[in-house]
ZAPA-200866 format. One record per atom (N, C-alpha, C): x, z, y. Coordinates in pm, whole numbers, plus 50000, padded with zeros to 5 digits. Example, Ala and Ser with C-alpha at 12.3 -4.5 7.8 and 13.67 -1.06 7.14 Angstrom:
BEGIN
513195078049431
512305078049550
513205078049670
512855070849775
513675071449894
512905078750003
//
This chain:
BEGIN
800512225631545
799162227131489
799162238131381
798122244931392
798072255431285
798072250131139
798862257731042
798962255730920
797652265430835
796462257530798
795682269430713
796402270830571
797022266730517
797662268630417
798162277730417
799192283630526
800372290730522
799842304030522
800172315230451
799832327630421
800612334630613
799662341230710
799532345930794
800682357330796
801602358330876
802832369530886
802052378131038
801742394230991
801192399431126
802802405031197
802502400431325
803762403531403
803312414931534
803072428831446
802382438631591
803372443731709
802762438231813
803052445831893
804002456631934
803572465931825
804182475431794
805472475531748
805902464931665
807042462331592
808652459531709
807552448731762
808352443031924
808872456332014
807922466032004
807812478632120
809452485732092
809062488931926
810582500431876
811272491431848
811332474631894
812862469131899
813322476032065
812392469332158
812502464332275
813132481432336
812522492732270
812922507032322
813982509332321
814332507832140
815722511232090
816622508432185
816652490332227
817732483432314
817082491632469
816562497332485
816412500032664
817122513432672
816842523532565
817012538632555
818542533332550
818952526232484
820532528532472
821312520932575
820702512232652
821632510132784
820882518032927
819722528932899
819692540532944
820582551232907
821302552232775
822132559632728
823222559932754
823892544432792
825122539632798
825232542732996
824142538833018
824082542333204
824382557033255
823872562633166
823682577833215
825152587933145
825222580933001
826412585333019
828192586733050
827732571233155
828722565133225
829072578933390
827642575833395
827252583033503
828062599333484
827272604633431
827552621333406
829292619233354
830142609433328
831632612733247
832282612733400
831942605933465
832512603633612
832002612933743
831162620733731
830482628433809
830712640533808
830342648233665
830272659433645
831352665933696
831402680833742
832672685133803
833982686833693
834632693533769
836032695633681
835552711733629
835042719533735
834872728633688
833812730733609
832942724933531
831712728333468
832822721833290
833872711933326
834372707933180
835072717733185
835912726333236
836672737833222
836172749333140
834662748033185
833942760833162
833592762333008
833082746332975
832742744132823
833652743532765
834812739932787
835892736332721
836252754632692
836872761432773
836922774032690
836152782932637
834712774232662
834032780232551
833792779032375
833932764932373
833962762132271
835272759432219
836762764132281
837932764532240
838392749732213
837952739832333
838262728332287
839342723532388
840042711532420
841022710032565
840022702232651
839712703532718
839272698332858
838242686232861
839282679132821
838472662932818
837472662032710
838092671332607
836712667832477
835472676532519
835972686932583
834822693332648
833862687332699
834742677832827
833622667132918
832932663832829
833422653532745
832922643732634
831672645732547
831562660932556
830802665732479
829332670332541
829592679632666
828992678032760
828142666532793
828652655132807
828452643432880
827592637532754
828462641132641
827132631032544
825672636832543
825572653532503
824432669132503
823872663332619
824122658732722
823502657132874
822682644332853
822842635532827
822952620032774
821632617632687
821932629332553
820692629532482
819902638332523
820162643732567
819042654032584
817582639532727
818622636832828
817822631932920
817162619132898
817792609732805
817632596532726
816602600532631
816222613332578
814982619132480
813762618532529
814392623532668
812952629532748
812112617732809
813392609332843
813222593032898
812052586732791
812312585732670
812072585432518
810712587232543
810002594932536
809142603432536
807832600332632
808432596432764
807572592432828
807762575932851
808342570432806
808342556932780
807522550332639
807072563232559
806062556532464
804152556432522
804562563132642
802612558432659
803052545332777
803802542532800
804152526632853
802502526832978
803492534533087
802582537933270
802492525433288
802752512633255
801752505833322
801052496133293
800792501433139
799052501633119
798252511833123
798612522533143
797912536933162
798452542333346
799362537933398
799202543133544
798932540833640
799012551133757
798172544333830
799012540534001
800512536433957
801152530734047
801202518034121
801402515834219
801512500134246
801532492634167
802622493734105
803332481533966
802082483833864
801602494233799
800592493533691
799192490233778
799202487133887
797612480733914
797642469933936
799022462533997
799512450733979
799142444133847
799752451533755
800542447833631
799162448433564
798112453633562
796942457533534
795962445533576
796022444533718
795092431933801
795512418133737
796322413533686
797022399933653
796312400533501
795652409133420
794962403133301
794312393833301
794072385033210
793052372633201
791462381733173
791742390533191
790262393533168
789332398833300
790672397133388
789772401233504
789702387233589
790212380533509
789782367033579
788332360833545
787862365133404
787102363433339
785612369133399
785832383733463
784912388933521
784572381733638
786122376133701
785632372133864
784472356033827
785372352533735
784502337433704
783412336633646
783372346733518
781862344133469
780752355833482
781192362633626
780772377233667
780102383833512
780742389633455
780632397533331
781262411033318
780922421133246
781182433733262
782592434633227
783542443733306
784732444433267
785422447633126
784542458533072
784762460932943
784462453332841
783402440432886
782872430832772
783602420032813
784612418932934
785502402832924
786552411732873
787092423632834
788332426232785
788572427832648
787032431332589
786522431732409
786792412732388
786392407132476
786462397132423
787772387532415
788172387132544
789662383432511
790382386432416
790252405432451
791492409732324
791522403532239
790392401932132
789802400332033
790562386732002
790362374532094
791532363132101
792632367032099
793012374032167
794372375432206
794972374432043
794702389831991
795022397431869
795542384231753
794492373231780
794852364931671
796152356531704
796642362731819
797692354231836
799612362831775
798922371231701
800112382931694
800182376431498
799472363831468
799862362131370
800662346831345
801682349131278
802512335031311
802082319531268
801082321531207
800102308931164
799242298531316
799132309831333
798912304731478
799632297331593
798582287631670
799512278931740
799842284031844
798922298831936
799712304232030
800582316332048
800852319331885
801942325431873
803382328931932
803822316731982
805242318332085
804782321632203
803552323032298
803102325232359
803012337632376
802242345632243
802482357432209
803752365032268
804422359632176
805802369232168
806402368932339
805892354532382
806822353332504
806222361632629
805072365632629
803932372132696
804542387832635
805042390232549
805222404532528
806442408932517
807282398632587
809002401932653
809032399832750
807632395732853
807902395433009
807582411032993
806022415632901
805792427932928
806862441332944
807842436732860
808822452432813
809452448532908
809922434932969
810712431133109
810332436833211
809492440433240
808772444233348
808672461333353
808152469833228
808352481533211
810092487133229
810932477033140
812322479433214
812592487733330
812132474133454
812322471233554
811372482133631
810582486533601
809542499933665
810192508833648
810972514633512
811382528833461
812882528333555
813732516933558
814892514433576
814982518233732
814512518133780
814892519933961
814612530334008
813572544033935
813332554633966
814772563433903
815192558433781
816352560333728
817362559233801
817602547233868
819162545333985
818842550934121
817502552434168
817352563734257
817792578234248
817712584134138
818152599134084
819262597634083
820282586334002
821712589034001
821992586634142
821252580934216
822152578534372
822292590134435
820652596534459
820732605934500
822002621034461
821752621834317
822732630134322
824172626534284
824332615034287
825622611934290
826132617234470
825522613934557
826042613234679
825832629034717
824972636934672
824902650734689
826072659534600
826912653934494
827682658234417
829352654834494
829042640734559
830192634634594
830142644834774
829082648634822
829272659334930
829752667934897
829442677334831
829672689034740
831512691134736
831702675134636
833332673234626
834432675034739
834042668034837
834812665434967
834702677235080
833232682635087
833182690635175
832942707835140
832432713034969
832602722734930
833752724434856
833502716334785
835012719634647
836552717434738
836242710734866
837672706334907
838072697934863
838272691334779
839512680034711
839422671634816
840652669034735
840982654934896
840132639234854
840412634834918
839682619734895
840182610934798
841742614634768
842142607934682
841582610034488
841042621734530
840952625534384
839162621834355
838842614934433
837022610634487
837052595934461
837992590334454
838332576034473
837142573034381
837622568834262
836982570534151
835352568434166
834792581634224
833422584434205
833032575734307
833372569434449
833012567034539
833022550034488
833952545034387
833952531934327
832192530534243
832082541134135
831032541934069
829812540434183
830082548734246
828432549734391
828352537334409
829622528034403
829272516634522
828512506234407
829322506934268
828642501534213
826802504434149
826122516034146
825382520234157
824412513534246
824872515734391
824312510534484
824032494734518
824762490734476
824872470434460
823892472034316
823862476934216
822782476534129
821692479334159
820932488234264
819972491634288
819152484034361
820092479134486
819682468634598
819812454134521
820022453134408
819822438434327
818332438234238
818392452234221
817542455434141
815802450934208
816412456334308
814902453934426
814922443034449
815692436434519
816122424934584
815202410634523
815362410834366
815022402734251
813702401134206
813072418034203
811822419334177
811182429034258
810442419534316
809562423634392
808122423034402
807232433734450
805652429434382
805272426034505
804312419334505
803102413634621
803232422634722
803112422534865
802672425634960
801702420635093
801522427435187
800702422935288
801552410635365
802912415635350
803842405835434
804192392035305
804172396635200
804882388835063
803642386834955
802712374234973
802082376234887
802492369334733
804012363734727
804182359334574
804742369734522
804782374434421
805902379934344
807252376734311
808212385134280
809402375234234
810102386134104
811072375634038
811412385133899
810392381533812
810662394633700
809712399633638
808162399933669
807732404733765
807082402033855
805782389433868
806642375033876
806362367633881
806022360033763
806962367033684
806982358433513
805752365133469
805392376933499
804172387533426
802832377233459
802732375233540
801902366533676
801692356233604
802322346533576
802882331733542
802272330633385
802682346833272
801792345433176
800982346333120
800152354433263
798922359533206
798072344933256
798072339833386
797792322433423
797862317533292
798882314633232
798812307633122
797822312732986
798002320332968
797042326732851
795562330332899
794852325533022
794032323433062
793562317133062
794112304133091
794212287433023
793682287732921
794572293632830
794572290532727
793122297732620
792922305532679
791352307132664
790312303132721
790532296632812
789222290332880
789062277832799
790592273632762
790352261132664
790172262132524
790142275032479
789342278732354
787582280232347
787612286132497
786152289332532
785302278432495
786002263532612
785112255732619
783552260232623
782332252432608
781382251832622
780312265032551
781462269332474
780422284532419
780182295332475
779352304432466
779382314332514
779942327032469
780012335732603
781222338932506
780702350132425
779212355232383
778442365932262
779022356932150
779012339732150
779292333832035
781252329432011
781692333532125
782932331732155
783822348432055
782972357032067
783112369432056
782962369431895
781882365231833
781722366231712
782532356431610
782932344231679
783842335831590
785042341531594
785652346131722
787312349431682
787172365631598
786102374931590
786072385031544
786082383331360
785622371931317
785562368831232
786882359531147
787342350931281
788982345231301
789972357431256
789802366031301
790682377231303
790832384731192
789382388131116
789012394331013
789952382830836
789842374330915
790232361130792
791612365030789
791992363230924
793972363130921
794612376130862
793522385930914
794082395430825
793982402030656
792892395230653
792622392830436
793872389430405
794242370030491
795032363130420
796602364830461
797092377130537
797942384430558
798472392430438
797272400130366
797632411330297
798492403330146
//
């Protein structure tokens, strides 16, 4: 039960976002520069290495990290307008269609932009910890970054496959080396490849043949149902012009008694 006593802690969104990045960019960081230490040729560490007068391996090393950040930046970069609430892929119309506010339209046929002012508006009060659907909150906004993961992550192990196996041609059938000296890279591919096909395997979105979800997927699904609930049972019997003006005013309070 809510405590009105208790002075309101705001917990944005936002705060959750540059945890949830930090930890994704860096086992994007740790992936890629697993990737590029085992891939890259012999002759491209040769090349840096007497350039910068270093021996060989620190060359790679160095290489491999410059490669690492540079592509983990760019990753960076377009992982802060977060495609799927702004794109317009399968997964973000999916991920888009599962709001409680378009449930709101189908049920109380109402304009899309006026069931989404109004939810939000609920929603928002739930990003303060005084509140009783606060864990809800938070738990609704770690399926979300679960799910963005899982979108960014497989276009990612598609690229390393691809040119892993165009690099590992390259090895065997341009550069010559023998197979023994491939071992190695052909271990990494395989593991690559068992990550990718798990990756899919797990989460999967709706289809014509598959209409549940699974994964992430399903959990996204599962909490927006619930926080739908959970406003219809706030709604109850009001409407929602008067539904609209009490939590706008709810909201306006939590955040006075925040400051």
């Amino acid at each position: 039960m809510q405590d009105s006593n208790k002075k309101p802690k705001h917990v944005s969104w936002r705060n959750h976002f540059l945890k949830w990045e930090a930890k994704l960019l860096l086992i994007m960081f740790a992936v890629i520069f697993f990737w590029v230490f085992f891939f890259i040729p012999d002759s491209v560490t040769v090349w840096i290495a007497s350039r910068i007068g270093v021996a060989k391996n620190i060359g790679g090393v160095i290489f491999t990290f410059i490669t690492s950040s540079v592509i983990v930046t760019t990753f960076g970069r377009f992982l802060i307008g977060d495609p799927l609430l702004y794109g317009n892929s399968t997964a973000s119309l999916y991920f888009r269609g599962e709001f409680p506010s378009n449930k709101l339209v189908t049920k109380l046929k109402v304009d899309p932009k006026y069931a989404t002012q109004v939810f939000i508006n609920y929603y928002d009060c739930w990003q303060f910890d005084s509140e009783p659907q606060h864990e809800l909150y938070l738990a609704t906004t770690k399926v979300h970054y679960n799910c963005l993961f899982v979108y960014l992550l497989k276009p990612t192990f598609y690229v390393l496959l691809f040119l892993s196996f165009l690099l590992l041609f390259l090895n065997i059938f341009y550069l010559e080396n023998p197979l023994s000296n491939t071992a190695g890279q052909g271990i990494i591919l395989s593991v690559f490849v068992i990550c990718t096909i798990l990756l899919i395997s797990f989460n999967r979105l709706p289809s014509e043949q598959r209409a549940t979800p699974t994964g992430c997927w399903a959990a996204w699904r599962h909490r927006c149902e619930e926080n739908y609930m959970e406003f219809l049972a706030a709604l109850g019997n009001k409407t929602l012009s008067d539904f609209l003006v009490e939590t706008r005013a709810k909201l306006q309070d939590l955040k006075n008694r925040s400051i």
